[in-house]
N, CA, C and O atoms as a GROMACS GRO file, in nm:
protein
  192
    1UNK      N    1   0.442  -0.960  -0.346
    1UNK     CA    2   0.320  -0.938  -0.420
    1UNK      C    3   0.339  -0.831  -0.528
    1UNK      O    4   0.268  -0.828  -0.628
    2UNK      N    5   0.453  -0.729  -0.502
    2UNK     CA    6   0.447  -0.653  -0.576
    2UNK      C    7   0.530  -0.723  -0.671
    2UNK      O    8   0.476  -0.745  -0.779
    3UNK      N    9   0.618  -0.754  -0.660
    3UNK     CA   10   0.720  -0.822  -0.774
    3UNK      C   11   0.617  -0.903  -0.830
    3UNK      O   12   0.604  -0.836  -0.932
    4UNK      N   13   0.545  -0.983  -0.842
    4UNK     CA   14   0.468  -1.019  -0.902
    4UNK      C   15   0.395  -0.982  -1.056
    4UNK      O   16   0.403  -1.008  -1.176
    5UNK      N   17   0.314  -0.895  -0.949
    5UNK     CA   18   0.182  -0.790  -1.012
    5UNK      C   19   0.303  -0.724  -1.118
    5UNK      O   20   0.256  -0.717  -1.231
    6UNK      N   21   0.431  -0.679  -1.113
    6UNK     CA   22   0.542  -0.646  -1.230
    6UNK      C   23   0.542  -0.742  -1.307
    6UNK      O   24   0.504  -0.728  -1.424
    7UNK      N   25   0.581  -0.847  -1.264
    7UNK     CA   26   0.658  -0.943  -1.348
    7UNK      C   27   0.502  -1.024  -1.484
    7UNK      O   28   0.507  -1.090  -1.587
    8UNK      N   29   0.392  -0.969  -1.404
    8UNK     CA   30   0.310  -1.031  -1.518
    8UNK      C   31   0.247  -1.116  -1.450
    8UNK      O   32   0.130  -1.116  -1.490
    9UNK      N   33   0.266  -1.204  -1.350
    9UNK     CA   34   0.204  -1.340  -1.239
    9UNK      C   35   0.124  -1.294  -1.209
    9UNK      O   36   0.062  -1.395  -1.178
   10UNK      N   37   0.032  -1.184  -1.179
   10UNK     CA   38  -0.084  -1.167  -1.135
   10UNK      C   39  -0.123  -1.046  -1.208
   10UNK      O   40  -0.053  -0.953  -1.249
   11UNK      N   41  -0.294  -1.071  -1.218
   11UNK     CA   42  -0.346  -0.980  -1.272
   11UNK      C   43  -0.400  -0.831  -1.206
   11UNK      O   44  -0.438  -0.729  -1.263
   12UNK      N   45  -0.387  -0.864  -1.067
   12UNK     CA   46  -0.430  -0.725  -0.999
   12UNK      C   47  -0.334  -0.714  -0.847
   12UNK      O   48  -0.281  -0.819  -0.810
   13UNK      N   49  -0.322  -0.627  -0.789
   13UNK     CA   50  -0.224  -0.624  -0.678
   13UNK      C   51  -0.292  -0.616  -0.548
   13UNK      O   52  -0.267  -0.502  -0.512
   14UNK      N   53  -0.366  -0.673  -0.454
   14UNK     CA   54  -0.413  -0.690  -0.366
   14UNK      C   55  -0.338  -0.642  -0.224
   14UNK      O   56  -0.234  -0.690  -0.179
   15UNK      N   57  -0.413  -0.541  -0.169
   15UNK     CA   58  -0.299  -0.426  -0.083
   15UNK      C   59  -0.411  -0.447   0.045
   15UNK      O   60  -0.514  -0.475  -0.015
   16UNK      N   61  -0.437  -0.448   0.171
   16UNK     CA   62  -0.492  -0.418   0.274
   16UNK      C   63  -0.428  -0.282   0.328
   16UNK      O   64  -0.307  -0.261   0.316
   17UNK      N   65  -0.528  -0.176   0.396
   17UNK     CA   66  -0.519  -0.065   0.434
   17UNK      C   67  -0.498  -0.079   0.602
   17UNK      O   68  -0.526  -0.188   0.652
   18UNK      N   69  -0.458   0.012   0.675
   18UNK     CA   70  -0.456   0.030   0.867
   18UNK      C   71  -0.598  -0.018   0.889
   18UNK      O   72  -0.625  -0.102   0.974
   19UNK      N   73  -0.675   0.030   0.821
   19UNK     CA   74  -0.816  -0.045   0.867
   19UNK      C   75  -0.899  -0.144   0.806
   19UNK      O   76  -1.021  -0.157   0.802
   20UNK      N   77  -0.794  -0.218   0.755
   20UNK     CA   78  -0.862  -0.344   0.736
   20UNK      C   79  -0.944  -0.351   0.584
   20UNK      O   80  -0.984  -0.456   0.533
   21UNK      N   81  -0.955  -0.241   0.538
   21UNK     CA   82  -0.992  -0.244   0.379
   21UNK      C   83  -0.924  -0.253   0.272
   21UNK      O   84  -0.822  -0.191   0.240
   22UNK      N   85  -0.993  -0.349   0.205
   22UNK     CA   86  -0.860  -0.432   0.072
   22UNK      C   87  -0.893  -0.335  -0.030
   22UNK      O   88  -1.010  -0.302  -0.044
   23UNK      N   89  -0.784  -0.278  -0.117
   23UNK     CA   90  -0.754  -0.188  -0.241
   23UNK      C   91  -0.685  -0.335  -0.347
   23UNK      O   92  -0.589  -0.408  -0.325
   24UNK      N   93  -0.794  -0.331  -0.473
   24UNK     CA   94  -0.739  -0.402  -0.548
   24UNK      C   95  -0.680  -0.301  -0.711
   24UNK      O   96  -0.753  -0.231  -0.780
   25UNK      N   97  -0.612  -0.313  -0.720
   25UNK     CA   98  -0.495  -0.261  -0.821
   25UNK      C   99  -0.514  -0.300  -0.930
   25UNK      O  100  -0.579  -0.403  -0.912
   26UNK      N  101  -0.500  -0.287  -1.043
   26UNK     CA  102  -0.483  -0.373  -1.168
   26UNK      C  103  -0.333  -0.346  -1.198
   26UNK      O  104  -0.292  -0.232  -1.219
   27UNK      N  105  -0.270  -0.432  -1.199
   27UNK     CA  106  -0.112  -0.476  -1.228
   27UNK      C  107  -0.063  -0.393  -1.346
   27UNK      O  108   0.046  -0.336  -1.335
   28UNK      N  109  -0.159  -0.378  -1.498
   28UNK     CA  110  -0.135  -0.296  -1.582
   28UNK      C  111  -0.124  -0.154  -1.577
   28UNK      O  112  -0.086  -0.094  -1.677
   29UNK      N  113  -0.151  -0.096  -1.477
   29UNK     CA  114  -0.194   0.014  -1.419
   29UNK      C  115  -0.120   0.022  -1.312
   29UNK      O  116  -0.155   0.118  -1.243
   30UNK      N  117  -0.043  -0.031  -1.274
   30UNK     CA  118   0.052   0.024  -1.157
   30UNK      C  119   0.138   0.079  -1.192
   30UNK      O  120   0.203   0.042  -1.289
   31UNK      N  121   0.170   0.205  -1.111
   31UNK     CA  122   0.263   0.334  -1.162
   31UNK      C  123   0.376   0.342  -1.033
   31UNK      O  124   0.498   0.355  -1.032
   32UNK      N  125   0.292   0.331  -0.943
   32UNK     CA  126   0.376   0.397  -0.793
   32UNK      C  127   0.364   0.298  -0.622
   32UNK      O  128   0.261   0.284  -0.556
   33UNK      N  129   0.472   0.255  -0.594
   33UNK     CA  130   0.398   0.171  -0.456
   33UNK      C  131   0.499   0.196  -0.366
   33UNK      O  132   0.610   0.148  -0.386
   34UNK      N  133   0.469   0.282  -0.242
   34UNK     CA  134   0.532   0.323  -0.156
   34UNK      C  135   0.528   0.192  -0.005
   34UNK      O  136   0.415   0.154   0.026
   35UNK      N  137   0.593   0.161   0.038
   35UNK     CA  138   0.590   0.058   0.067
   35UNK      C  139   0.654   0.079   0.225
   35UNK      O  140   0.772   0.112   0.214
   36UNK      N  141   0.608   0.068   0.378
   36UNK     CA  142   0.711   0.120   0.462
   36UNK      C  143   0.649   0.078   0.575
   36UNK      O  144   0.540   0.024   0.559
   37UNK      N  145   0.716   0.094   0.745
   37UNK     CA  146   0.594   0.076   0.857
   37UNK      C  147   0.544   0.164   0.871
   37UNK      O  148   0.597   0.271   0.842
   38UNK      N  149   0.424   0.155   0.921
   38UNK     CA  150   0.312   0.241   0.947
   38UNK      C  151   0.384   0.308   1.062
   38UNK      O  152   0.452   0.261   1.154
   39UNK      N  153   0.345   0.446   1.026
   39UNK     CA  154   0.341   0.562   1.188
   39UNK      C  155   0.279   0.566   1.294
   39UNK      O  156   0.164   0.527   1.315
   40UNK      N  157   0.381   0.630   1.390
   40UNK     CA  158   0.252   0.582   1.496
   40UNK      C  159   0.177   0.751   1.499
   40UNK      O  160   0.231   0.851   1.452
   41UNK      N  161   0.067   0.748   1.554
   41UNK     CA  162   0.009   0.919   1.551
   41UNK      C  163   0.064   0.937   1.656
   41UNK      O  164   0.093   0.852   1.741
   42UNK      N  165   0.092   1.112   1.656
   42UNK     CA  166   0.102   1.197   1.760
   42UNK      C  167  -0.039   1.229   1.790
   42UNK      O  168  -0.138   1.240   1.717
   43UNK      N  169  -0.015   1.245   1.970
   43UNK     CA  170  -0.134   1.292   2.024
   43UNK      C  171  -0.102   1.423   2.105
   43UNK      O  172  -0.010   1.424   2.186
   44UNK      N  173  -0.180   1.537   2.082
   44UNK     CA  174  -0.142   1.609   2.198
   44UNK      C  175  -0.118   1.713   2.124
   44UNK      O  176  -0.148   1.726   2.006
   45UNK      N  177  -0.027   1.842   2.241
   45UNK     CA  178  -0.009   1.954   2.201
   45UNK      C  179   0.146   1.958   2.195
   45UNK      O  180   0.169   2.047   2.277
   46UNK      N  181   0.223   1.931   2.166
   46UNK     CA  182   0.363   1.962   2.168
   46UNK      C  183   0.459   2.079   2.097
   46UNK      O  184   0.386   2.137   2.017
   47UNK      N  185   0.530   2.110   2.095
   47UNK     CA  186   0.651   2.207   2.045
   47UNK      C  187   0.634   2.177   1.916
   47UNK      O  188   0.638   2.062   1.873
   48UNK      N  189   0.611   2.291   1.839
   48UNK     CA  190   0.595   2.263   1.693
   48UNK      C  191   0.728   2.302   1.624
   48UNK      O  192   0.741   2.288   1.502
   0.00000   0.00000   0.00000
C-alpha cells in the first residue's frame, strides 16, 4: 500500500491503528512511514 501511495496508484494511503481506527493519508503529503510489529505492553513494576 505504501509502494503504491509513492508510485502515484493511489490517491491517499489508508493505514488502520491497534484500535481499529482508519488514518487516511494523502499520498502527496507523505513524508515518513514507520512500519513494524506492534509491542507488546509491559505490565507491572520491574527493574528499571
Amino acid at each position: 500500500m505504501v509502494a503504491e501511495a509513492l508510485a502515484g496508484k493511489s490517491q491517499l494511503l489508508s493505514l488502520v491503528d491497534e484500535h481499529g481506527r482508519k488514518i487516511l493519508v494523502p499520498a502527496d503529503r507523505l513524508a515518513y512511514v514507520e512500519i513494524g510489529e506492534p509491542a507488546p505492553r509491559k505490565v507491572g513494576f520491574g527493574a528499571l
